[in-house]
Structures are given as C-alpha cells and as structure tokens.
DORO-941424 format. One record per residue (C-alpha): residue in one letter; x, y, z. Coordinates in Angstrom, 1 decimal. Example, Ala and Ser with C-alpha at 12.3 -4.5 7.8 and 13.67 -1.06 7.14 Angstrom:
2
+------+--------+--------+--------+
| rest |     xx |     yy |     zz |
+------+--------+--------+--------+
|    a |   12.3 |   -4.5 |    7.8 |
|    s |   13.7 |   -1.1 |    7.1 |
+------+--------+--------+--------+
% end
This chain:
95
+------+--------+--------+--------+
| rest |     xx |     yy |     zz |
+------+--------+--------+--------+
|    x |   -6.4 |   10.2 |   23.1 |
|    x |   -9.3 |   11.1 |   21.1 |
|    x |   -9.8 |   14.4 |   22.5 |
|    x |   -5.9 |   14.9 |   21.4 |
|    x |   -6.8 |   13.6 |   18.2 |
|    x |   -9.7 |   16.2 |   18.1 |
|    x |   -7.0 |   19.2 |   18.5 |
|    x |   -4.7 |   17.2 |   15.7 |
|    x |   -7.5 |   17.5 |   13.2 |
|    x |   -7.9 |   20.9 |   14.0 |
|    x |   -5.1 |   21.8 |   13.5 |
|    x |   -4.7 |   20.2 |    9.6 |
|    x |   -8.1 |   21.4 |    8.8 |
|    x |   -6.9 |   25.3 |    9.5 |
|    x |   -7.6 |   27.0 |    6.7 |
|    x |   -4.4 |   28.9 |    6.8 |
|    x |   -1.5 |   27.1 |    6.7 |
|    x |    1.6 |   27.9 |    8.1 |
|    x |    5.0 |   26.9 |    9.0 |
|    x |    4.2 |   27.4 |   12.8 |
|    x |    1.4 |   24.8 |   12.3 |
|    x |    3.5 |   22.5 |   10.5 |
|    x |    6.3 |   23.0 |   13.5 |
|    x |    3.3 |   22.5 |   16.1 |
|    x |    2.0 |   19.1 |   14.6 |
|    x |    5.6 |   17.5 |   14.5 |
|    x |    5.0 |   18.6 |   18.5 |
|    x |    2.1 |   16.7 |   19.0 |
|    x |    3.9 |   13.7 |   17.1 |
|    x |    6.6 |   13.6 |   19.6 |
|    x |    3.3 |   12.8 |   22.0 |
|    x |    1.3 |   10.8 |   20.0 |
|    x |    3.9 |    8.5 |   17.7 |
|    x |    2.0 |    8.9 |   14.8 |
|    x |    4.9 |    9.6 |   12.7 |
|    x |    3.5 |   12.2 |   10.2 |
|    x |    6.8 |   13.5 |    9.0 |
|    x |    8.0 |   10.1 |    7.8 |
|    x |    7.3 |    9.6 |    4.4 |
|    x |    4.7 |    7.6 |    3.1 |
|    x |    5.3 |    4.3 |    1.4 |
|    x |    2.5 |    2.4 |   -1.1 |
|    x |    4.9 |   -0.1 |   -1.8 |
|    x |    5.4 |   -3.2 |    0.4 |
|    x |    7.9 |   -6.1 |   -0.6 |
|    x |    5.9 |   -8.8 |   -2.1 |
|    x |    7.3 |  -12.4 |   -0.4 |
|    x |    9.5 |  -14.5 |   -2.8 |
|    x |    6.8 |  -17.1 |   -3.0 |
|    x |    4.0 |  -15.2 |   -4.4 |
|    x |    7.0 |  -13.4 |   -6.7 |
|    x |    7.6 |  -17.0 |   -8.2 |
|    x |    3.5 |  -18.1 |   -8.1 |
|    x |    3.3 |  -15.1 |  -10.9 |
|    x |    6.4 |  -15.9 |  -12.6 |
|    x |    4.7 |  -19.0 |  -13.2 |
|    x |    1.5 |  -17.5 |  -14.3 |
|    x |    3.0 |  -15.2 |  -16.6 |
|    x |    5.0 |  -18.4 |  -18.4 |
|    x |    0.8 |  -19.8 |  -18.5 |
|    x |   -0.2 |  -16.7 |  -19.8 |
|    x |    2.3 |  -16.6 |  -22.9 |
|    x |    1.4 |  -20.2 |  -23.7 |
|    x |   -2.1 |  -19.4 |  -23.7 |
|    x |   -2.7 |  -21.9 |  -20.8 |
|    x |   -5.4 |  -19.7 |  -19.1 |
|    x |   -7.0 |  -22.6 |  -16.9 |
|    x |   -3.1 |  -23.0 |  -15.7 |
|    x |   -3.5 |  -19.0 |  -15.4 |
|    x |   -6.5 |  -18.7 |  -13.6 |
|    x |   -5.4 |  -21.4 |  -11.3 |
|    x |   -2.4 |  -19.2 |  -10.3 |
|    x |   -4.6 |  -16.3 |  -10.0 |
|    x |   -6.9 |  -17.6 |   -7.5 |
|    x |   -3.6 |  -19.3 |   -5.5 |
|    x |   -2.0 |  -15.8 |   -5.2 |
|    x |   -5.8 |  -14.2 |   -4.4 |
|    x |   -5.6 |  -16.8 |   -1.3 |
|    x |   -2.4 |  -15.8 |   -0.1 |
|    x |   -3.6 |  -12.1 |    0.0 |
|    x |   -2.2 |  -10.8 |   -2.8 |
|    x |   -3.8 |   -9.5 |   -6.5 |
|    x |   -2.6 |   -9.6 |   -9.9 |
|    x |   -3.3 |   -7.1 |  -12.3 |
|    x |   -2.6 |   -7.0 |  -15.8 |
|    x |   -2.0 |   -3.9 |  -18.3 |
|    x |   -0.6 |   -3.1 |  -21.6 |
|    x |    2.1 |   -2.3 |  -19.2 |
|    x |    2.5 |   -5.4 |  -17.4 |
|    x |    2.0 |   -7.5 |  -14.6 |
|    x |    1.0 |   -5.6 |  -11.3 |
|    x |    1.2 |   -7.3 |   -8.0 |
|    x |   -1.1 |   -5.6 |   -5.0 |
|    x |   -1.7 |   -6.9 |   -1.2 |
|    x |   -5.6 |   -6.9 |   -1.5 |
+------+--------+--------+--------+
% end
C-alpha cells in the first residue's frame, strides 16, 4: 500500500497536468477506494441535542446570562462540538 501510495503522489505532484492523469488516478481509485472523485464535504449534521444545547445558549446570550452562556459553552465543548460567534451568527464546529 504505501509503495502504491508513492506512485499516487506522483502522479498529483506532476507538474503537467493532464486529462490522461486525471483518467489514470480515477484507475488507481478503482484499486485503492480512496474515493477521490467524490466530492468533498466540510459540513457534517450536527446531532439534535447539541442543536437544542445552543438554542439554549443563544436565549442566555440575548438575556445577557453569560454564566448560563458559558455553562452551555463548555457542555457542548464536552460533547465535541465548538461554538463560534460572529457579527454573522452562531457557528457550530465538531472540534
């Protein structure tokens, strides 16, 4: 496998690209299941329970309960999540 690997990192470090190297790698993926023509997603579904834990926080947050806040905060950090606030909004995150 990581002598395969080896040839796959070749192969994307070429300098000149080319359809033929594109067609060859989607080869090598039919080998290796890496699945490098499938799109790339950042976005994972955040479980209804941490959805509801900052629901909560936000409510804190617009009574100015920031204790209450923080609380939540460090709740949600345990459960492997992170909140991040902006002008823009609330931002959830798997940390």
């Amino acid at each position: 496998m990581p002598s395969a690997m080896s040839v796959v990192w070749d192969v994307i470090r070429y300098p000149k690209k080319s359809q033929d190297l594109a067609k060859l790698l989607l080869k090598f993926d039919e080998v290796l299941g890496l699945k490098i023509d499938e799109p790339i997603s950042n976005e994972t579904e955040i479980p209804e329970e941490i959805l509801k834990l900052a629901e909560q926080r936000k409510i804190a947050r617009e009574n100015k309960n920031w204790e209450l806040s923080d609380k939540i905060r460090d709740i949600i950090k345990e459960k492997g999540y992170i909140i991040k606030d902006s002008k823009e909004g609330m931002k959830i995150e798997r940390a």
